[in-house]
N, C-alpha and C positions, 0 to 999 in steps of 0.2 A: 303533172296531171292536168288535163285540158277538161274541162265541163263547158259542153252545150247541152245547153235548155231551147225547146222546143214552144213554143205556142202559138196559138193560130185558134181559127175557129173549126166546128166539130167537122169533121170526112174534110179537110180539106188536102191531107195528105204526109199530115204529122207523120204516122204509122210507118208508113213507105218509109220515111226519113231515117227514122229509128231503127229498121230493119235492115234497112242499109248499111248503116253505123256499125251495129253488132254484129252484120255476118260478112263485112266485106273487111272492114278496117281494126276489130277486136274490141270494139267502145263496150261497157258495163250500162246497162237500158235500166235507170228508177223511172219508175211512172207512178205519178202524183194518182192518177185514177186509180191502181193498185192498192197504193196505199189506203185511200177512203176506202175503196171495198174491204180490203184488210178490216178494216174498223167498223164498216158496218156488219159484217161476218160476229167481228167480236161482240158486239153486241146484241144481235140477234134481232136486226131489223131485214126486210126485204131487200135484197138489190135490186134499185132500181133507179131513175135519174131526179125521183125526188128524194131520195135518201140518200144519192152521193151527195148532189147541194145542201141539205142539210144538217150534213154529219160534217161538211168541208167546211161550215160555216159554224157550226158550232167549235170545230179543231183550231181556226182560227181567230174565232172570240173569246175562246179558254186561253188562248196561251197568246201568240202573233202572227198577222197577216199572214208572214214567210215560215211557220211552225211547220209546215208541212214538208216544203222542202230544204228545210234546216235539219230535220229528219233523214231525209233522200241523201243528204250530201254526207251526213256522218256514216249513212251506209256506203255511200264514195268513197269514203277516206280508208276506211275496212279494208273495201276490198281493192281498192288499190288500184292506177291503171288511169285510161281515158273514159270520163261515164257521159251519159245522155239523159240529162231529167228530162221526161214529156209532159206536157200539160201545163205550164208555167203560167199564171191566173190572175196575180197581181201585181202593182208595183211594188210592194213591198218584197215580194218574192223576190222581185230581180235585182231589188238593192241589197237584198241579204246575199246574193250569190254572188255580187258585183265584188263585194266590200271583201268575198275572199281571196279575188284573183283569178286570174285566167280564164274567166266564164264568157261565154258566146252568146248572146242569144238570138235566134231565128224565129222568124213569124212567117205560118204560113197559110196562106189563104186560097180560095177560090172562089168560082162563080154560085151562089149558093141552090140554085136547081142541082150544081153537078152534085155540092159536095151532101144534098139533100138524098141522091140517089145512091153514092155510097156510102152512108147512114142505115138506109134501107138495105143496102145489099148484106151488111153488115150483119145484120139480123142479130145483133145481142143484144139482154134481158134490159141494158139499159138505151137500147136507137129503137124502140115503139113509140115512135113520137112525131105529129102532124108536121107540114112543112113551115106552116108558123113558128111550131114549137120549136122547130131545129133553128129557126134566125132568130130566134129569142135568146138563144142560150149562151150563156157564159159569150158575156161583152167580154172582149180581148183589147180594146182599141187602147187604154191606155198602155198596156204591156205592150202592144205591135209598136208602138212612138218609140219605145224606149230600144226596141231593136237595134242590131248593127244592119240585118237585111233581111227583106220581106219576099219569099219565093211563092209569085202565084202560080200554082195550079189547074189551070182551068183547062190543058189537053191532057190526053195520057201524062203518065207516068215518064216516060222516058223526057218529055218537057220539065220535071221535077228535078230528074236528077240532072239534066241539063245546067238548071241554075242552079241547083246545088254543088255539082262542082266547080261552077266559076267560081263560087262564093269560098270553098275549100283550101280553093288551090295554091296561097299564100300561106293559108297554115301547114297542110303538105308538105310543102316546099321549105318550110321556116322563115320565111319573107314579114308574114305578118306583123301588121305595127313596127314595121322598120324604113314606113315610109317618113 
């Protein structure tokens, strides 16, 4: 079972990635923002992007940093296969996924006017939010350090997957870490 985790800052082009994953190669998609809405659903607060930050941080301070997707990954192991956590947040996350083996992680960014306009284009209950708001959100820089590699985004899409297959193609191939 191969696990890539996905993070980067918000429209930078995670989605595309994950989309790709599940309908081209067979990967199983957990999404760390699913789950919080999961939980704020359960609770019966609004979805919105002050109640995911505050239900992720309360989920976090209950239990640990990585509670969230220590969760995601036992839903991995379930269902069995190659999966894709998106949204990866902290360092603690990616040492909890590290520590199981064969985890990947990607960081993916862009220019942030673009990834400010596919936010908006977005148009869900939680991207109503000013272009300040969008470069404020959820600091990623120490997870992006910890990456193996950083795919920026900043033309179409087809530049995405560009570098995302470079990056692929030793695992692919089974070459990977056999250097």
């Amino acid at each position: 079972m191969v696990v890539i985790g996905i993070t980067g800052t918000n429209g930078a082009g995670k989605g595309t990635i994950v989309n790709y994953l599940v309908k081209q190669k067979g990967f199983t998609h957990f999404s760390v923002r699913e789950f919080i809405t999961e939980e704020i659903k359960r609770r019966s607060l609004p979805v919105n992007r002050d109640s995911l930050v505050m239900v992720a941080n309360d989920l976090r301070t209950r239990h640990t940093s990585a509670y969230i997707v220590e969760q995601l990954f036992e839903r991995a192991l379930e269902a069995g296969g190659d999966c894709i956590i998106e949204s990866i947040r902290t360092p603690g996350e990616v040492e909890s996924l590290n520590s199981r083996g064969n985890f990947h992680l990607i960081a993916v960014d862009a220019d942030p006017k673009i990834r400010y306009e596919r936010i908006r284009a977005r148009k869900t209950e939680t991207d109503d939010i000013s272009f300040d708001e969008c470069n404020l959100l959820f600091e990623v820089g120490d997870v992006v350090k910890l990456s193996r590699e950083e795919i920026i985004v900043d033309g179409d899409f087809v530049s995405c997957f560009e570098c995302f297959f470079s990056y692929m193609a030793p695992y692919e191939a089974g070459t990977a870490g056999n250097e």
